[in-house]
N, C-alpha and C positions, 0 to 999 in steps of 0.2 A: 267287487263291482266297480269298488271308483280307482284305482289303478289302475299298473298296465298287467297282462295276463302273463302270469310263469305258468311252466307246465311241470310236471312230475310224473318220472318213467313208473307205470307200474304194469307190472307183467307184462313189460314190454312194450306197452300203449304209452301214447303221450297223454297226462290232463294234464290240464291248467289249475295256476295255482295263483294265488294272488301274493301280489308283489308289487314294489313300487321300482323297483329296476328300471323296466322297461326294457332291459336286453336279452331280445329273442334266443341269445347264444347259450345262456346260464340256464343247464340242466341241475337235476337231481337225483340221484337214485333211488328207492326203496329198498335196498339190501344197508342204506347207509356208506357207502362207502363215498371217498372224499372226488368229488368229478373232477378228470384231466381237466388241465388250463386249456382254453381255443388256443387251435396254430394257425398262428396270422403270418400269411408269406408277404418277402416286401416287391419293392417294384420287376418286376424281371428285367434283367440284361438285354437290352434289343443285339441281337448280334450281326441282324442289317444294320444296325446304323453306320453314316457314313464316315463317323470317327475312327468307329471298327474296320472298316474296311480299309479305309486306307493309311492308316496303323500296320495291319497285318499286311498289306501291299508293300509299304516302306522298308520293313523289317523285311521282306522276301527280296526288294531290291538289291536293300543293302547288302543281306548274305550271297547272293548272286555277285554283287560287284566285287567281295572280299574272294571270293573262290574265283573268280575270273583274275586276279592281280595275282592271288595265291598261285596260279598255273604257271602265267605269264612269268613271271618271277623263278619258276621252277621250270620254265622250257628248256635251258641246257641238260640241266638232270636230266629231265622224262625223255630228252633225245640221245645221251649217252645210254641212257637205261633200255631205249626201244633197240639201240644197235647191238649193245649187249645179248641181249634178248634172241636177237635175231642170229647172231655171229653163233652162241649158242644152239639154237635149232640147225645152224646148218652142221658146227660138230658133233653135235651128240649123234646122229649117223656113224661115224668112224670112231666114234665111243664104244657103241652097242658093238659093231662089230669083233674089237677086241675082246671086250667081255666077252661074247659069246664065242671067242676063240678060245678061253682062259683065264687071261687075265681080271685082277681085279678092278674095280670100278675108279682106284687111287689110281692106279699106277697105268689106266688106262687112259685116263682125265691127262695124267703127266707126260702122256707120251703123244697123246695128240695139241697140249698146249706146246710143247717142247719144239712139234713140228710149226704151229704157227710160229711161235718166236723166231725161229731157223725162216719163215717167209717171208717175215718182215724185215730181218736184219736184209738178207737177198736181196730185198728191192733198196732198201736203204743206202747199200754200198755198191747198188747197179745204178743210182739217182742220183746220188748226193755227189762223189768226182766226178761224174763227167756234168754237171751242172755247176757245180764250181770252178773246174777246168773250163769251160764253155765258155759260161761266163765270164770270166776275167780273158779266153780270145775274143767275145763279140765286145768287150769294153772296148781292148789294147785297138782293134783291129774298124770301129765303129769309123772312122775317120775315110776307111780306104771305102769302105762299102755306104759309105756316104756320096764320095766320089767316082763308086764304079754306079751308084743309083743315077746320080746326075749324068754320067755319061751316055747314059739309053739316050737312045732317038726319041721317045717319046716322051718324056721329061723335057726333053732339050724341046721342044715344037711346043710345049705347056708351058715353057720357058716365054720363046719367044713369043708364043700369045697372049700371054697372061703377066708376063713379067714374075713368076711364080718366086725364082731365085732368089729376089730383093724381098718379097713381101715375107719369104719366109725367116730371112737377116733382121729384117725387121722387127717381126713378130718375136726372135728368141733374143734381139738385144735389149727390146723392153723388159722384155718377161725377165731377163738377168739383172735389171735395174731394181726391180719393182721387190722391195725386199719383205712382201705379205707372200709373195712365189717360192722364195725361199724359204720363208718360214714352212708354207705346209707344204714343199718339198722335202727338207727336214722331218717333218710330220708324220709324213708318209712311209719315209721311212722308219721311222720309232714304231707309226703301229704296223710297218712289216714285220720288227724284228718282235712286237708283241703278240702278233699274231701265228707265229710261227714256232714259239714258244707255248703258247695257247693250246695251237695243236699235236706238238708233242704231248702237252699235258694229257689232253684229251683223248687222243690214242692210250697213251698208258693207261688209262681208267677204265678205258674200254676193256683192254686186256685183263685190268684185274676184274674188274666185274664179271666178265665172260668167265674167266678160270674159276670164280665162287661161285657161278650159275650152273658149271658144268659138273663141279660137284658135288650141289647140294639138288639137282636137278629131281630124280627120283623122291626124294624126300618131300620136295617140295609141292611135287603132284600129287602124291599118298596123300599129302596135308588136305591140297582142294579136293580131291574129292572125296574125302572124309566130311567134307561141310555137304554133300548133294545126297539127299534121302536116299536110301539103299533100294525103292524100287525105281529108281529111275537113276542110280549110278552104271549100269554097265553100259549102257545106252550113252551117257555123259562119256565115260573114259574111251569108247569106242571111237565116239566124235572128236574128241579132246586130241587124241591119240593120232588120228585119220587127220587135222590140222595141222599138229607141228609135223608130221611124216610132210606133208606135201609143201610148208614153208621151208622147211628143211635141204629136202630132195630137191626142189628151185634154187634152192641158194646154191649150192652144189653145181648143178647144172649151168648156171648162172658163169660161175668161176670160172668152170671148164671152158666155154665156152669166150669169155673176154680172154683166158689166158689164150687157148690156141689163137684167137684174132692179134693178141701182143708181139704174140712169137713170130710170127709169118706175115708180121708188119715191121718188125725189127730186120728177120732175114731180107725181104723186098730191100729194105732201106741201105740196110747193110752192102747188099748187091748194084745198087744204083747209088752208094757214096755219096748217100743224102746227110747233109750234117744233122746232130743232135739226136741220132739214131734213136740212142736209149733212151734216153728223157722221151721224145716219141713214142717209142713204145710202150713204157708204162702209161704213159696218157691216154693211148690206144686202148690201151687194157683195161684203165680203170671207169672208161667211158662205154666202154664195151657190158659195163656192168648196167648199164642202162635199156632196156627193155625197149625194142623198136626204131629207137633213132640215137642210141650209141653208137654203135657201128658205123652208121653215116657220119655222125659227127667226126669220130677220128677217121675215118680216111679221109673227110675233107679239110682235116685238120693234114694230116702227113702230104697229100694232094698240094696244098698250098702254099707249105716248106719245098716239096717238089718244084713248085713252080719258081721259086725265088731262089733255087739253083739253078735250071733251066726251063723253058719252054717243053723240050723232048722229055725230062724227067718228070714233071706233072704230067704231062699224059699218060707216060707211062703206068704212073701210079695210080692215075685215075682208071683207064683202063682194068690196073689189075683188082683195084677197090670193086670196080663193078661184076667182075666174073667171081671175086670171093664172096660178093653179097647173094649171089647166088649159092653158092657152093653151100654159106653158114644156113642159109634159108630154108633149102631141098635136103639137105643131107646132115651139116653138125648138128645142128639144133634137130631134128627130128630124132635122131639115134642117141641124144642126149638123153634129152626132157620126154624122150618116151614113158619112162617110168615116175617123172613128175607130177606135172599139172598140164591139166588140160583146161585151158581157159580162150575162150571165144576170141578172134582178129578183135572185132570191136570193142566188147568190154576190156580188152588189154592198151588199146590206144586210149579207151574215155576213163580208165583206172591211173593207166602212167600219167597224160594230161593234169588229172585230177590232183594225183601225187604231189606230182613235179608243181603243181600250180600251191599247195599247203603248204608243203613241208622240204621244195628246192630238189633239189638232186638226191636226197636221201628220201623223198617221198615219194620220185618216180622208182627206186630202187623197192619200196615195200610194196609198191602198189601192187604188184602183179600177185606175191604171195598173200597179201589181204583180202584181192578178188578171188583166190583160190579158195580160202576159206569159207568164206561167204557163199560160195557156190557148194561146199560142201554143204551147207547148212541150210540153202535153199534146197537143194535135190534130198538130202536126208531128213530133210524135219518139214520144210514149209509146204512143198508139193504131194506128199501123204498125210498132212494132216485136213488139205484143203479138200483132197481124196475121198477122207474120211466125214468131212459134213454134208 
């Protein structure tokens, strides 16, 4: 009566029991047995609070900004690795084919790397003498065509209106004085010669990667798509497969295509005793490899050497720039890339743009076989399943 009120379980029922306690929590039982402790929980973790949140904001910064540096840091890799890659897709075509001639996958890998080597040494020793010959004539010879420039009429009339002759005396006897000019003329040439070194390295890299991509190639696909659930692998390999076929079969095409534009830009030049023939050529060739405004680049490139042989021989060249750009438009390139890719006028200008605008010369180079894929994968996946809802 004059406490506070315990109660005691019996048959289930709560009574009250007297007690000086006073805490409502402390049971009893009638079987005797000893009653669990109460479970007292502590404060909860607010996990809006604004400590938390921007804790976990920070920490997602910072891992952001360490993968961002991590890349950065690793962009010549990931760009020898994408050419690799790619150099690979376009031989494993002339891979299969062997194999499926007979041979095996060793010595089929070795007979189509054997050939590239054989195409680079080619260009190498069609580049390298007559650009070192070249060179050391436009040194020796820099003085005459100095003074056959000056000789034009229209230099001379820029002359006598502008006084051009003197200001330009002017301007190279500071610049000979000024010994910060020499230093990073100096300079320039150190990181030419580091640069140049650079990229032999980087070519060989290229080549060894490609030759260990070409042969571990099959292996390496088995591998992926042994990680994709088995009712949705054939579906995968179909796709996977229907990819590298058509970057492949582009790149190819690609080739074919720059080499015949090299070759009958070499002939042309060869024919009209344009200098620097071959070094032109290759340039021709390797711009050629550029998707939409290659081609115009080098003939306006060979166009402009034309001109600064003569008047009559730029035209010439231009003229016959303009009937092959036809010729490649209507006829090579259709009878090539028939069996390639088929990729839209527009989406191949706003993909090479896009390339060229990343990743330089080498990203208008991927662009068009990246659009192709993407286009495989919109027309096989995205527009039936949209189909479907």
């Amino acid at each position: 009566m004059g406490g506070g009120v315990d109660t005691t379980l019996t048959g289930g029922t709560v009574e009250p029991t007297a007690s000086g306690t006073g805490d409502p929590t402390t049971t009893t039982t009638t079987s005797g047995a000893t009653p669990s402790a109460p479970t007292r929980t502590g404060v909860p973790l607010i996990h809006q609070s604004p400590f938390t949140i921007g804790f976990v904001g920070a920490i997602g910064v910072l891992a952001a900004a360490t993968l961002w540096s991590m890349i950065g840091a690793l962009s010549l890799t990931l760009t020898l690795l994408t050419v690799a890659f790619f150099l690979t897709l376009a031989l494993d075509p002339l891979v299969q084919r062997l194999v499926t001639g007979g041979l095996r996958r060793g010595a089929a890998v070795g007979i189509v790397f054997l050939g590239l080597l054989v195409v680079f040494a080619l260009l190498a020793g069609l580049v390298v003498p007559p650009v070192v010959e070249q060179s050391s004539a436009l040194i020796k010879n820099a003085p005459d065509y100095v003074t056959q420039l000056l000789g034009q009429p229209w230099v001379q009339n820029l002359d006598k209106d502008y006084n051009l002759t003197a200001q330009v005396q002017q301007q190279l006897t500071e610049r000979l004085r000024d010994q910060t000019f020499l230093s990073t003329v100096a300079g320039g040439l150190i990181g030419a010669g580091q640069a140049l070194g650079s990229g032999i390295f980087q070519t060989f890299t290229v080549l060894i990667l490609t030759l260990y991509f070409l042969a571990s190639l099959p292996t390496t696909k088995k591998a992926a798509y042994a990680v994709v659930p088995a009712s949705r692998r054939a579906r995968v390999v179909y796709l996977s497969e229907e990819m590298m076929r058509r970057v492949g079969s582009y790149a190819i095409g690609q080739v074919g295509v720059a080499t015949i534009n090299g070759l009958l830009s070499w002939i042309a030049m060869r024919i009209l005793e344009v200098s620097y023939a071959e070094v032109l050529a290759v340039t021709v060739a390797f711009l050629g490899l550029i998707p939409m405004v290659g081609a115009t680049l080098g003939g306006a490139l060979v166009t402009g050497a034309g001109l600064i042989q003569s008047p009559q021989t730029g035209l010439i060249l231009l003229v016959y720039y303009v009937i092959y750009q036809q010729v490649e438009n209507y006829i090579i390139v259709p009878r090539i890339m028939q069996r390639t890719v088929a990729v839209p006028g527009a989406v191949t200008v706003v993909a090479a743009l896009a390339g060229g605008t990343l990743l330089g010369m080498l990203g208008a180079l991927l662009a068009i076989p990246t659009a192709a894929a993407l286009l495989l994968l919109y027309e096989e996946v995205l527009v039936p399943r949209q189909r479907r809802l």
